[in-house]
Each structure stands twice: as C-alpha cells, then as structure tokens.
mmJSON file of the N, C-alpha and C atoms, coordinates in Angstrom:
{"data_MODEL":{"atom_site":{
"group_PDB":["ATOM","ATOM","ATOM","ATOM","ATOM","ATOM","ATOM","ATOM","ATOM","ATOM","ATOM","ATOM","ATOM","ATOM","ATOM","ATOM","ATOM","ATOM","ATOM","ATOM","ATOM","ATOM","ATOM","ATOM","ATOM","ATOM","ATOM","ATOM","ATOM","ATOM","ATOM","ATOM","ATOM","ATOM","ATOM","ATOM","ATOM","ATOM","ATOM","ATOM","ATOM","ATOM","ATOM","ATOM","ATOM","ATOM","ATOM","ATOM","ATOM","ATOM","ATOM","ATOM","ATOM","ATOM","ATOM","ATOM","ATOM","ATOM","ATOM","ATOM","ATOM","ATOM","ATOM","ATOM","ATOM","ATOM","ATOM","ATOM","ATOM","ATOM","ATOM","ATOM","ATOM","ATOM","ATOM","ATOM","ATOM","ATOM","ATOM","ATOM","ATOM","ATOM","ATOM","ATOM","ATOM","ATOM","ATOM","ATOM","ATOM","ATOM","ATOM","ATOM","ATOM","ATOM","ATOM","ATOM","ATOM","ATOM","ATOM","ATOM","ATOM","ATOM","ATOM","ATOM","ATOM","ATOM","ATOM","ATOM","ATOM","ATOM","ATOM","ATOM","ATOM","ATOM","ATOM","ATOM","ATOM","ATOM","ATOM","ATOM","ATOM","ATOM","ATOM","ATOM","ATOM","ATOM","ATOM","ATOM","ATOM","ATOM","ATOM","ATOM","ATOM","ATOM","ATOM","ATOM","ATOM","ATOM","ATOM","ATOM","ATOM","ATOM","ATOM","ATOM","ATOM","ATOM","ATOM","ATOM","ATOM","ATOM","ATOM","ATOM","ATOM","ATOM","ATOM","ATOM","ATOM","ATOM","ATOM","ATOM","ATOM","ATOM","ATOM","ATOM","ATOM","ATOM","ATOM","ATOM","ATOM","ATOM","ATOM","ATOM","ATOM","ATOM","ATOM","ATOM","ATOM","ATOM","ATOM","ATOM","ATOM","ATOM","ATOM","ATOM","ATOM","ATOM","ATOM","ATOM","ATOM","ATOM","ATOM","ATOM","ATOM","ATOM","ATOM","ATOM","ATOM","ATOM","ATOM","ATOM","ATOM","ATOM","ATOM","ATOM","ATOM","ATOM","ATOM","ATOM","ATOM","ATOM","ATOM","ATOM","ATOM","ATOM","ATOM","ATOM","ATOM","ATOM","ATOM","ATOM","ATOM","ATOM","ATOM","ATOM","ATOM"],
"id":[1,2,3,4,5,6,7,8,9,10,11,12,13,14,15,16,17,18,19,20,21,22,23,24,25,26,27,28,29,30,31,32,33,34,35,36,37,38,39,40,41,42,43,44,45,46,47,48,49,50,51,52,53,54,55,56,57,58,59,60,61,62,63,64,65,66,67,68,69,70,71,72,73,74,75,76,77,78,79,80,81,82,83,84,85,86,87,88,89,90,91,92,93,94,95,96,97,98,99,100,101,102,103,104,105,106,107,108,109,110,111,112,113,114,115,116,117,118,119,120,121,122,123,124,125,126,127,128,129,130,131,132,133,134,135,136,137,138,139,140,141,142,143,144,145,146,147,148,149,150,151,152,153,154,155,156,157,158,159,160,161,162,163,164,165,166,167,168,169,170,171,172,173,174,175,176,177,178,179,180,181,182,183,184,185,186,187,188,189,190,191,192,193,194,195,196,197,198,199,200,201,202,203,204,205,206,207,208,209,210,211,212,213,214,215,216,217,218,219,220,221,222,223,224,225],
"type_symbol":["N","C","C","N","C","C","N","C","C","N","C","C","N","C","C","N","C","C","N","C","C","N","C","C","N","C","C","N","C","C","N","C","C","N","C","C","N","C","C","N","C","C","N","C","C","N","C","C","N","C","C","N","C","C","N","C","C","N","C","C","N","C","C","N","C","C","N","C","C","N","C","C","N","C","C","N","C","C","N","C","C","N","C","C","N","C","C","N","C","C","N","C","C","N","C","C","N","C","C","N","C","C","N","C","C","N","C","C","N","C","C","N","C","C","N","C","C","N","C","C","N","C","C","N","C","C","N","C","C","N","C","C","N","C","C","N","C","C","N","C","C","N","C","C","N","C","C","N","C","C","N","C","C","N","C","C","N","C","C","N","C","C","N","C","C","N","C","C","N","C","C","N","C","C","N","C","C","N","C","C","N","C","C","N","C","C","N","C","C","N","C","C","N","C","C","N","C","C","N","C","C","N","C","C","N","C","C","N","C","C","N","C","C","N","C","C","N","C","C","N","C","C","N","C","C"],
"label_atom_id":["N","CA","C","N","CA","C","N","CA","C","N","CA","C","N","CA","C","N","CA","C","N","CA","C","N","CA","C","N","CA","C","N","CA","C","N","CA","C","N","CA","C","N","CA","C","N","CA","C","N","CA","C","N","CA","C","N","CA","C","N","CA","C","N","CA","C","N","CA","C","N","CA","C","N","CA","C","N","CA","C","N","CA","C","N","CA","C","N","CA","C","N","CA","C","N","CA","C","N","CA","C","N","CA","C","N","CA","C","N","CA","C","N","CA","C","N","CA","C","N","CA","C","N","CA","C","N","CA","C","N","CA","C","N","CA","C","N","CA","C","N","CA","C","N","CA","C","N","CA","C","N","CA","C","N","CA","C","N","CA","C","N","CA","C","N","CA","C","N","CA","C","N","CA","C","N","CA","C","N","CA","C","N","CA","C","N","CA","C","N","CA","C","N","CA","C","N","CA","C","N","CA","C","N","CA","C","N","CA","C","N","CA","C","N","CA","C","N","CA","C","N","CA","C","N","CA","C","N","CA","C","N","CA","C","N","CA","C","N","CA","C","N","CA","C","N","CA","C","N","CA","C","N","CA","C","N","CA","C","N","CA","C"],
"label_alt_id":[null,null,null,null,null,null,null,null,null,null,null,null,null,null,null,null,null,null,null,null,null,null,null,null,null,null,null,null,null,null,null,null,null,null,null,null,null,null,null,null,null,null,null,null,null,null,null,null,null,null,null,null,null,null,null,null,null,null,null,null,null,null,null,null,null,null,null,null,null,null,null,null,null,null,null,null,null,null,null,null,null,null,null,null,null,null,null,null,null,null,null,null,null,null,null,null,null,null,null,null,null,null,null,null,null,null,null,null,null,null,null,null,null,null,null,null,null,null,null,null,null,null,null,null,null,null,null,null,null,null,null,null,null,null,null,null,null,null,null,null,null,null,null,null,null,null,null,null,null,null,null,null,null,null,null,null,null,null,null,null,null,null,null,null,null,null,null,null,null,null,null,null,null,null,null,null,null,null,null,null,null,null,null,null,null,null,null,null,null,null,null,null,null,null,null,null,null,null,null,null,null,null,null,null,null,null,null,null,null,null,null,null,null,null,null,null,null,null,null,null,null,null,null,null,null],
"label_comp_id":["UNK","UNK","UNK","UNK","UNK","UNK","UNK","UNK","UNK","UNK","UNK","UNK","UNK","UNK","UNK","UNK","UNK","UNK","UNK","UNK","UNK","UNK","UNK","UNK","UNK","UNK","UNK","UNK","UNK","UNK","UNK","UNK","UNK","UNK","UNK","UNK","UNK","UNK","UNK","UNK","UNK","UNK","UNK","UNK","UNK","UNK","UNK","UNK","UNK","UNK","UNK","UNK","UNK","UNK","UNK","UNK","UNK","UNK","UNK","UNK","UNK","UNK","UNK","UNK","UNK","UNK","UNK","UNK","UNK","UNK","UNK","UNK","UNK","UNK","UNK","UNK","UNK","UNK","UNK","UNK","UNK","UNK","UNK","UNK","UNK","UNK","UNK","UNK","UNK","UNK","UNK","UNK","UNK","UNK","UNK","UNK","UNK","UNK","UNK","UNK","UNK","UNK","UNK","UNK","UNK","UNK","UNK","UNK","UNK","UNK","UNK","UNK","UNK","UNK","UNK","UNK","UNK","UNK","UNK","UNK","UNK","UNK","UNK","UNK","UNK","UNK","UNK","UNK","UNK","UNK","UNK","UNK","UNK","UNK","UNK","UNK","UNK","UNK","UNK","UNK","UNK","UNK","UNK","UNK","UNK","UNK","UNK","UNK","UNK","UNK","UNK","UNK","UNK","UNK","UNK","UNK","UNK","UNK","UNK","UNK","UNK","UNK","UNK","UNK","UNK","UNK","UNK","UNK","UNK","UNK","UNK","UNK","UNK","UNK","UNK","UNK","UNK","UNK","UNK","UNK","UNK","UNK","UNK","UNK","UNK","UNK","UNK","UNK","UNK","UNK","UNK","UNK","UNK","UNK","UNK","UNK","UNK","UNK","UNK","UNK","UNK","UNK","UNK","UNK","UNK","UNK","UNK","UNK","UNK","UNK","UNK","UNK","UNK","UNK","UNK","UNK","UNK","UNK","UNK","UNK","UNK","UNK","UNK","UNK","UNK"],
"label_asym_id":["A","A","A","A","A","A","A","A","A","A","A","A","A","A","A","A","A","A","A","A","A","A","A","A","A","A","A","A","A","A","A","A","A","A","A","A","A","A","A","A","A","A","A","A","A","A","A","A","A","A","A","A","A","A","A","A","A","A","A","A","A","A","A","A","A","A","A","A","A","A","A","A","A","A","A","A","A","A","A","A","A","A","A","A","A","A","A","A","A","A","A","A","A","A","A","A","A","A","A","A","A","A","A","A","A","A","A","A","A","A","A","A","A","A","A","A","A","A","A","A","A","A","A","A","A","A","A","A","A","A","A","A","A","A","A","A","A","A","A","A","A","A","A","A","A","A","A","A","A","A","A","A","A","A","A","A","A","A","A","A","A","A","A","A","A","A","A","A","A","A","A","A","A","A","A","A","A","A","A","A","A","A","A","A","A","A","A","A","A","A","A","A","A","A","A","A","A","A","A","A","A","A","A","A","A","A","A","A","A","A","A","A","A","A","A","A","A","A","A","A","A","A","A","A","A"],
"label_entity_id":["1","1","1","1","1","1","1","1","1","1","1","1","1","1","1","1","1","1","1","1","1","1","1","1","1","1","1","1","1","1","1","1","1","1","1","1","1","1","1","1","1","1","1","1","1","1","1","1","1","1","1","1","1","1","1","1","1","1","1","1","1","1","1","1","1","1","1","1","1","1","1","1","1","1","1","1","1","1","1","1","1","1","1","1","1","1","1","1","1","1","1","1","1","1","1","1","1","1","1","1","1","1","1","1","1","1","1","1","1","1","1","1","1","1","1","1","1","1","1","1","1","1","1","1","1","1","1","1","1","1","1","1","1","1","1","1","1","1","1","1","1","1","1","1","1","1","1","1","1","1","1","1","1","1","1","1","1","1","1","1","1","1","1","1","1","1","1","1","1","1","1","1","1","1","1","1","1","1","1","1","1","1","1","1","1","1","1","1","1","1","1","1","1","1","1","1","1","1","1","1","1","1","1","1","1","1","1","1","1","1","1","1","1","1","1","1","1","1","1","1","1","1","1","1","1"],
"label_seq_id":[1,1,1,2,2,2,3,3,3,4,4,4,5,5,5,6,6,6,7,7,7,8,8,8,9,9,9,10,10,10,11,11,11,12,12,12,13,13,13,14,14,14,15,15,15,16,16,16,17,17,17,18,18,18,19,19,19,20,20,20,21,21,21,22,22,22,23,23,23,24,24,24,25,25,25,26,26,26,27,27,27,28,28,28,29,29,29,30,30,30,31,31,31,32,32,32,33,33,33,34,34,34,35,35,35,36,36,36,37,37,37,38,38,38,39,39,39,40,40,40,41,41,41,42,42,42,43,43,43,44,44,44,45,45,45,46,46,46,47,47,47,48,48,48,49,49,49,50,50,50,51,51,51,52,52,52,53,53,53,54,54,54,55,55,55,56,56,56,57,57,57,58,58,58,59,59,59,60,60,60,61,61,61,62,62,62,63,63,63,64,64,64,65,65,65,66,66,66,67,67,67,68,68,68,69,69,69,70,70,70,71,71,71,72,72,72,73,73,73,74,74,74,75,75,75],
"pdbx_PDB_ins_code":[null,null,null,null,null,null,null,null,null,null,null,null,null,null,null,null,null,null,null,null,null,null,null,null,null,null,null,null,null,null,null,null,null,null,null,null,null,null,null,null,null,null,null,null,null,null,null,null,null,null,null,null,null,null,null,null,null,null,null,null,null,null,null,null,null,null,null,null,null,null,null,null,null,null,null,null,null,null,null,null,null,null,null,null,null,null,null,null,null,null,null,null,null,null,null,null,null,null,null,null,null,null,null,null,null,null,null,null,null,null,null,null,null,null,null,null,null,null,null,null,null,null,null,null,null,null,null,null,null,null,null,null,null,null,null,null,null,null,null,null,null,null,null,null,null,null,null,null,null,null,null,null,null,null,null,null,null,null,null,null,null,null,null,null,null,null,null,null,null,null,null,null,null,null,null,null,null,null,null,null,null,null,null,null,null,null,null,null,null,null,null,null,null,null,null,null,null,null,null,null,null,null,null,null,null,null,null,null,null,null,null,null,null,null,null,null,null,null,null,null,null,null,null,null,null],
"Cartn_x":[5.932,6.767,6.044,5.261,4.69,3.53,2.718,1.551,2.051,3.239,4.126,4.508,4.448,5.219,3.89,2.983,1.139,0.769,0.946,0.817,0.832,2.417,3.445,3.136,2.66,2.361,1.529,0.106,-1.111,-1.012,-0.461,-0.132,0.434,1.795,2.215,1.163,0.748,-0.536,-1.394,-2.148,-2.684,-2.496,-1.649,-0.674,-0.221,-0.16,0.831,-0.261,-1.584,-2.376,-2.95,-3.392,-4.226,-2.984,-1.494,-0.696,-0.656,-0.986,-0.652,-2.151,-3.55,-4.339,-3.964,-4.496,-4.288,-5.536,-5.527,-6.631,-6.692,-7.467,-7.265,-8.049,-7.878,-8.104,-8.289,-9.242,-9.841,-8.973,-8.004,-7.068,-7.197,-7.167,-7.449,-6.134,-5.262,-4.51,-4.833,-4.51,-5.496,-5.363,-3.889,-3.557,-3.959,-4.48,-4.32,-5.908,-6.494,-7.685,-8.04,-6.746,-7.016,-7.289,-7.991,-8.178,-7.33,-6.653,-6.331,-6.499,-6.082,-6.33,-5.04,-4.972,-3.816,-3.801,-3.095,-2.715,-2.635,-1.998,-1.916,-2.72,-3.23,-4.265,-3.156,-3.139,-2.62,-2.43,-1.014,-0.994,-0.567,-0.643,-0.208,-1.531,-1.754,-2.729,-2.688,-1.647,-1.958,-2.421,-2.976,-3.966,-4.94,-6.129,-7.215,-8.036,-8.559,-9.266,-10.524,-11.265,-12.804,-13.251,-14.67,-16.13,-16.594,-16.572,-16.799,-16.024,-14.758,-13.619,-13.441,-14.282,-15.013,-12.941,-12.684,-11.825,-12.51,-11.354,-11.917,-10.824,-11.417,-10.698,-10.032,-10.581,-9.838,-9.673,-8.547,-8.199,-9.548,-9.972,-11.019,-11.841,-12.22,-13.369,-13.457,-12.332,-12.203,-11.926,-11.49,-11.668,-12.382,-13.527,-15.37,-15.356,-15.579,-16.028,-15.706,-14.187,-13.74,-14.306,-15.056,-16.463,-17.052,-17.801,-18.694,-18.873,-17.57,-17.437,-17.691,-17.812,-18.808,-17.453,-16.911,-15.567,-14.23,-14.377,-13.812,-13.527,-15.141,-15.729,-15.326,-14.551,-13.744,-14.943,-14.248,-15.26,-14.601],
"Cartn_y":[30.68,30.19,30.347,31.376,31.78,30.856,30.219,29.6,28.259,27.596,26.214,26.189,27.579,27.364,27.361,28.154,28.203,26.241,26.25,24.754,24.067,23.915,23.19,23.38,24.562,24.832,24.106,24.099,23.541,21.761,21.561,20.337,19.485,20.199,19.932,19.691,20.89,20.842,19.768,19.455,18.39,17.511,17.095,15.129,15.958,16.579,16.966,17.414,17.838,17.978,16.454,15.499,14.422,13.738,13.84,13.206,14.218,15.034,16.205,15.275,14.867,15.304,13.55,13.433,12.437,12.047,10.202,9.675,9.608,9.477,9.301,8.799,7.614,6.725,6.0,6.035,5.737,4.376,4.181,3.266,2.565,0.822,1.234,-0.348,0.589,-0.407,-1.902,-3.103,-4.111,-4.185,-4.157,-4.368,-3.597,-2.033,-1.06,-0.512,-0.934,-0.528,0.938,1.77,3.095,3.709,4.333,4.453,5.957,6.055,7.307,7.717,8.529,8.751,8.78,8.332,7.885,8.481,8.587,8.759,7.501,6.282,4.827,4.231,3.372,2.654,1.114,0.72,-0.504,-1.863,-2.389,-3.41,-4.557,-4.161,-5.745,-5.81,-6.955,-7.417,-6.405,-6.193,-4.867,-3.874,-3.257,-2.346,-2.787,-2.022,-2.44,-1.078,-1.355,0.514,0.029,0.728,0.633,2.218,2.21,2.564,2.329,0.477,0.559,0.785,0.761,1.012,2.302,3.479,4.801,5.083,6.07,6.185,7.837,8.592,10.114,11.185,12.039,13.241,13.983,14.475,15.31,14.921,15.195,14.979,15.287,16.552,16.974,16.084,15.614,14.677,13.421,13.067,12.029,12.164,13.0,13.318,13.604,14.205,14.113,12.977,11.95,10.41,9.92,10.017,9.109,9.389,10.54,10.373,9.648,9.136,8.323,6.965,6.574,4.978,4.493,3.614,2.892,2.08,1.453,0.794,1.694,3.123,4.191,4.964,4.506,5.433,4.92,5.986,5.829,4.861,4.127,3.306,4.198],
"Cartn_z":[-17.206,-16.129,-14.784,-14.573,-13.418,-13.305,-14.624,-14.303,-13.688,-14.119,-13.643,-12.085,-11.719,-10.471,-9.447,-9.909,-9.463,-9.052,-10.705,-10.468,-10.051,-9.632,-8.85,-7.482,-6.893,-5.256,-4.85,-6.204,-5.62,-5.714,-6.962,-6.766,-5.109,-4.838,-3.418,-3.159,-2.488,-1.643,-1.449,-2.81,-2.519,-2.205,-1.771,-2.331,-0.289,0.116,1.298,2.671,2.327,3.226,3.69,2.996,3.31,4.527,4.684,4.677,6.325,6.539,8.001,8.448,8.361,8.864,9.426,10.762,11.509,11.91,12.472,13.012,14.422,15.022,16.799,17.046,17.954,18.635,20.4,20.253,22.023,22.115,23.061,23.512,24.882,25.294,26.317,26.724,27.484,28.585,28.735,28.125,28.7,30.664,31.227,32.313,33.031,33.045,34.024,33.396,32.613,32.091,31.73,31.692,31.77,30.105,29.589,28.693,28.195,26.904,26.153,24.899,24.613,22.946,22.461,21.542,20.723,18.969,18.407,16.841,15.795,16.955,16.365,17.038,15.953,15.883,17.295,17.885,18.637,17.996,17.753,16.968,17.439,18.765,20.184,21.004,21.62,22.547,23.59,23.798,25.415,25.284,24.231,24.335,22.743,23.369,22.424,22.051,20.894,20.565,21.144,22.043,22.661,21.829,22.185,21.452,20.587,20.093,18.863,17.641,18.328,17.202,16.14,16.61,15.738,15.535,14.586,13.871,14.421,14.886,15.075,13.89,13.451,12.999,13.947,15.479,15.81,17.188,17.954,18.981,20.156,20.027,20.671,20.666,19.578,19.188,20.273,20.06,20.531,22.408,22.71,23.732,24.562,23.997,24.488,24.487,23.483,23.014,24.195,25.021,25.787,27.266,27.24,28.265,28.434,27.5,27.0,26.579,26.742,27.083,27.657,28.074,29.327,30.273,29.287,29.551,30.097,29.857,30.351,31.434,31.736,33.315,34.176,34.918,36.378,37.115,38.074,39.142,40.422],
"occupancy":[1.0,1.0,1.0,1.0,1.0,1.0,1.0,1.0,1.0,1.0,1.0,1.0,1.0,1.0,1.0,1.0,1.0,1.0,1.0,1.0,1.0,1.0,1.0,1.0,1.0,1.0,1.0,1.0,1.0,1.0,1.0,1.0,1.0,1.0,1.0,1.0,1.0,1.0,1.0,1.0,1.0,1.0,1.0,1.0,1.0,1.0,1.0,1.0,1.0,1.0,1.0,1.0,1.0,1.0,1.0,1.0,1.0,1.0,1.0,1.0,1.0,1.0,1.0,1.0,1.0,1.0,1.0,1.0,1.0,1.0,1.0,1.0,1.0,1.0,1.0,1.0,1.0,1.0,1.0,1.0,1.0,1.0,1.0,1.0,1.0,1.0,1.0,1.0,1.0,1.0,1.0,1.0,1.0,1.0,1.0,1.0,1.0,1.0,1.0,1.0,1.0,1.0,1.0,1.0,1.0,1.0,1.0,1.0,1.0,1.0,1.0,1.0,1.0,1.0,1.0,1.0,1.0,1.0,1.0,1.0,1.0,1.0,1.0,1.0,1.0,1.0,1.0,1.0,1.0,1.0,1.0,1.0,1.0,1.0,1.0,1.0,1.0,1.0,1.0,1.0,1.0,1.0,1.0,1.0,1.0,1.0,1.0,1.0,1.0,1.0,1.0,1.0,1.0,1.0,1.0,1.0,1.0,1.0,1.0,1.0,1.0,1.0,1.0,1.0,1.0,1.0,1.0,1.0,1.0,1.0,1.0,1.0,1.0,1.0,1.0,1.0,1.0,1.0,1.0,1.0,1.0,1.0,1.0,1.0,1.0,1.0,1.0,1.0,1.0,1.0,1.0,1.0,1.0,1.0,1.0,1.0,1.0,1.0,1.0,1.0,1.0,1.0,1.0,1.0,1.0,1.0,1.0,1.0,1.0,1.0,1.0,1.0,1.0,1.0,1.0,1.0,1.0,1.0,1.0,1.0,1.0,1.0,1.0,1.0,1.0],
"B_iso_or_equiv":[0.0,0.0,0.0,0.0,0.0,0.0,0.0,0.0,0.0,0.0,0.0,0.0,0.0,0.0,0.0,0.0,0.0,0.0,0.0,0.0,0.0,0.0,0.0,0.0,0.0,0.0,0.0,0.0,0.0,0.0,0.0,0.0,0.0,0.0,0.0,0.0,0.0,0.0,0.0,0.0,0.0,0.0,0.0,0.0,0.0,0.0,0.0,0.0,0.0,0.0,0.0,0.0,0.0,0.0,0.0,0.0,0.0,0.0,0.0,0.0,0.0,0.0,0.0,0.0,0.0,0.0,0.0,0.0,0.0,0.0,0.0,0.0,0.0,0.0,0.0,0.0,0.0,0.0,0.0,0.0,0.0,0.0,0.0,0.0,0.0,0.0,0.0,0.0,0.0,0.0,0.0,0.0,0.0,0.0,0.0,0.0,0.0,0.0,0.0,0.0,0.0,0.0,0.0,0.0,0.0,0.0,0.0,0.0,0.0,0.0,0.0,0.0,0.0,0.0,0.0,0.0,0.0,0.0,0.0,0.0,0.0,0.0,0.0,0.0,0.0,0.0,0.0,0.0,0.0,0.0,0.0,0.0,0.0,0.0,0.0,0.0,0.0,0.0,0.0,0.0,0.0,0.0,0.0,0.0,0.0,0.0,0.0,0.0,0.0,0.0,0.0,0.0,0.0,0.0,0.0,0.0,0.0,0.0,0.0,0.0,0.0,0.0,0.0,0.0,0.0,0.0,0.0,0.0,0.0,0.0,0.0,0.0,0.0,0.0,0.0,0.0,0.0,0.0,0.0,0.0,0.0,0.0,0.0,0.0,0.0,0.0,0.0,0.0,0.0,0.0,0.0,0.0,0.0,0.0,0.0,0.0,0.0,0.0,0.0,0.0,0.0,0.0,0.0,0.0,0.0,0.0,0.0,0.0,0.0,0.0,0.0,0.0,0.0,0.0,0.0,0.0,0.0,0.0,0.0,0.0,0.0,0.0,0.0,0.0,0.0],
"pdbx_formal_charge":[null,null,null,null,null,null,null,null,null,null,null,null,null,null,null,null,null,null,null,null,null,null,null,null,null,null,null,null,null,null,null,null,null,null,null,null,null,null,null,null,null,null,null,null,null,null,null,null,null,null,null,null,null,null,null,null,null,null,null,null,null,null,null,null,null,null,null,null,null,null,null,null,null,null,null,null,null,null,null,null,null,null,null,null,null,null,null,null,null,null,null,null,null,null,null,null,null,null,null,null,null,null,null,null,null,null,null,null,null,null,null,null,null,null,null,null,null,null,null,null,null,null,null,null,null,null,null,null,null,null,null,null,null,null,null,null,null,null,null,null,null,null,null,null,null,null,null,null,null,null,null,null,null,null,null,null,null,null,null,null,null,null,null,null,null,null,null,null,null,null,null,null,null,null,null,null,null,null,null,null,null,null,null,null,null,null,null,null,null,null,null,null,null,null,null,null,null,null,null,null,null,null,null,null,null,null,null,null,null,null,null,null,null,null,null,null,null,null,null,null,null,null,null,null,null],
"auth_seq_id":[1,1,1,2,2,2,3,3,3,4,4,4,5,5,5,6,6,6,7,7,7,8,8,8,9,9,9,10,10,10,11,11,11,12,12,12,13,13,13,14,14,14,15,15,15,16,16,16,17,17,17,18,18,18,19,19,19,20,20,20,21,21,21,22,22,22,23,23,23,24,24,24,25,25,25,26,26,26,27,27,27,28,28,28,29,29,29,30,30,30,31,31,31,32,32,32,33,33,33,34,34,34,35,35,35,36,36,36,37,37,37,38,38,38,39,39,39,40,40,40,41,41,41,42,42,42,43,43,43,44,44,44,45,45,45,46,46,46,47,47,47,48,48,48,49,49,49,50,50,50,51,51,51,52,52,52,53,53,53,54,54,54,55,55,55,56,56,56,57,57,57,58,58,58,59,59,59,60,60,60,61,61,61,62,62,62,63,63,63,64,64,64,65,65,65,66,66,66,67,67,67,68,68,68,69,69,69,70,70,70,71,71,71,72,72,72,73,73,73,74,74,74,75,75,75],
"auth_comp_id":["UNK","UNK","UNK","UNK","UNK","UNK","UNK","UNK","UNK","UNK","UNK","UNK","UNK","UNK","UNK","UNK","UNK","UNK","UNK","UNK","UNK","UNK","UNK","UNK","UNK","UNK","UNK","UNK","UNK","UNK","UNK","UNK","UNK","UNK","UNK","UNK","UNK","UNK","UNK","UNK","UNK","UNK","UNK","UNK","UNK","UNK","UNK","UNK","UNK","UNK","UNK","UNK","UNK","UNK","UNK","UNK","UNK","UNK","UNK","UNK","UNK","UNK","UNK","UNK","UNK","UNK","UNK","UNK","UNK","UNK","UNK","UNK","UNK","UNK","UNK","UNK","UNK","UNK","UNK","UNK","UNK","UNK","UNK","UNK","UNK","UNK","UNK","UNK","UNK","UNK","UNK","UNK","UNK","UNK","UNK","UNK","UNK","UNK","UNK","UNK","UNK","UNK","UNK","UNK","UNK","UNK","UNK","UNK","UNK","UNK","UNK","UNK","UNK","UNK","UNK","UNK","UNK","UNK","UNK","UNK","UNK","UNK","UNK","UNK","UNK","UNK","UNK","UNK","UNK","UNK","UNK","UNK","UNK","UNK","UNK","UNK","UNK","UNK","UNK","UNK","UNK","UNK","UNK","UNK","UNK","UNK","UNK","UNK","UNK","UNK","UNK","UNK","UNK","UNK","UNK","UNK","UNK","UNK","UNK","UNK","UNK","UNK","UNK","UNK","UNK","UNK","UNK","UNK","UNK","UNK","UNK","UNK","UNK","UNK","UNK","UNK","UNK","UNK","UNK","UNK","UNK","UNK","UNK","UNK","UNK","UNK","UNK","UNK","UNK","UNK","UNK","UNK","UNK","UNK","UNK","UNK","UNK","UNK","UNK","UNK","UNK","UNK","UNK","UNK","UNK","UNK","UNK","UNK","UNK","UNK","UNK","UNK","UNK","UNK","UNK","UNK","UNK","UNK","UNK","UNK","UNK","UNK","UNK","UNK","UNK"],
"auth_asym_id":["A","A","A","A","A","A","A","A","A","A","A","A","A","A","A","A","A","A","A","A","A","A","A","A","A","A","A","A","A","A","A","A","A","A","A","A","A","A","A","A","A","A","A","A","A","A","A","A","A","A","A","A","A","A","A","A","A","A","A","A","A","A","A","A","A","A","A","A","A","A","A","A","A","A","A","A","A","A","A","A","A","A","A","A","A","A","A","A","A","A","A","A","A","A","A","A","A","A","A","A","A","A","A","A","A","A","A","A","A","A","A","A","A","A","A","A","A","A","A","A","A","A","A","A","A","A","A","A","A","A","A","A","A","A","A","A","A","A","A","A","A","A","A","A","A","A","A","A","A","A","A","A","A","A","A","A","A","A","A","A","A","A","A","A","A","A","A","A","A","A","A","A","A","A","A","A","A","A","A","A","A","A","A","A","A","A","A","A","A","A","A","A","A","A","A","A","A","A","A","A","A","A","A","A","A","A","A","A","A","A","A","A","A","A","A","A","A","A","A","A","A","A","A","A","A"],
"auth_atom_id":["N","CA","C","N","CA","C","N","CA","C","N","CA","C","N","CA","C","N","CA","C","N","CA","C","N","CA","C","N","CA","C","N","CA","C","N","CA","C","N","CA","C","N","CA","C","N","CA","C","N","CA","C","N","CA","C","N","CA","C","N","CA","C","N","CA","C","N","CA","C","N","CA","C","N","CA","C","N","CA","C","N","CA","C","N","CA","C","N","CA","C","N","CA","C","N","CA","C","N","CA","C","N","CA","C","N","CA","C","N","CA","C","N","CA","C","N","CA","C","N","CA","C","N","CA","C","N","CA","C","N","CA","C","N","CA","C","N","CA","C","N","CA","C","N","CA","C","N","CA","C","N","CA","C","N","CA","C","N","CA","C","N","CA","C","N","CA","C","N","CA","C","N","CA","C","N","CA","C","N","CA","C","N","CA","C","N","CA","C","N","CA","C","N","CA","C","N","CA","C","N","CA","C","N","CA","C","N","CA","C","N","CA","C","N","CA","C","N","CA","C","N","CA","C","N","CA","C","N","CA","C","N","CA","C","N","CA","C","N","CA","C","N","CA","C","N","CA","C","N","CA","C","N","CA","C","N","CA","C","N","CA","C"],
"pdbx_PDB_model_num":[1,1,1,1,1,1,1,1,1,1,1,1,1,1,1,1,1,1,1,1,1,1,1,1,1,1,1,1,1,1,1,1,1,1,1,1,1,1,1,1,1,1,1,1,1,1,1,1,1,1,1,1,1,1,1,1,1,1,1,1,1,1,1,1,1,1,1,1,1,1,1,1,1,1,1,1,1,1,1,1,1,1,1,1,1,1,1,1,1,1,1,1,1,1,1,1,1,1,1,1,1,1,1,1,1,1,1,1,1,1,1,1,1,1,1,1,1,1,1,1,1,1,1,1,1,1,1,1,1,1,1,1,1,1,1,1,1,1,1,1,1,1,1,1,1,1,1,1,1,1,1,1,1,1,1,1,1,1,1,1,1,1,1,1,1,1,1,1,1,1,1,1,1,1,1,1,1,1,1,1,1,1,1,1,1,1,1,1,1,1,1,1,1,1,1,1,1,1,1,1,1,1,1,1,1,1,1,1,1,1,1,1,1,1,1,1,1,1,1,1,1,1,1,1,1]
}}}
C-alpha cells in the first residue's frame, strides 16, 4: 500500500511540474514602442515578441535580454 501511494506522489509530480514552469517573452507595444516581458506569447497585432522571437525560461533571463534589444533601447 505504501509503495502505491510513493508511486502515486511521483507520478503527480511529473505530469504537474512541466505545467508550473512558464515561458517569457520580450513584448513590445506596437503604439507606444515600449517594450516588456510577458508570460503570453501576444496574439493581436498591438504587440509583437522582438529579439528574434527567443522563447526565455526565466523571467530574469529575459530581463537582461531586454537590454539588449536594439528595438528596446530608450532614445
């Protein structure tokens, strides 16, 4: 009974972690040109994903990245 319930935890687990870990995304305003990072990918014309469209793991990540845009950089 104890090895089923072992089981059963790790099972969850697996099927329940891929489902927490999120994508982030360099976003950028079409109207106001201001760029952010986002979780959703943009599925209307008013905003567009810039750098190349890179798909980030971590918020941080992507938050350096959005240094480094060219299309990003304050004027």
């Amino acid at each position: 009974m104890r090895k089923i319930g072992i089981a059963t935890c790790v099972g969850v687990t697996m099927f329940a972690l891929p489902a927490l870990a999120a994508d982030y995304y360099i976003v950028q305003d079409a109207s106001t040109k201001k760029c952010t990072v986002t979780t959703q990918k943009p599925t209307t014309t008013t905003s567009v994903v810039v750098g190349d469209g890179k798909v980030y793991t971590t918020q941080t990540e992507a938050e350096n990245a959005i240094k480094t845009v060219k299309v990003c950089e304050s004027k």
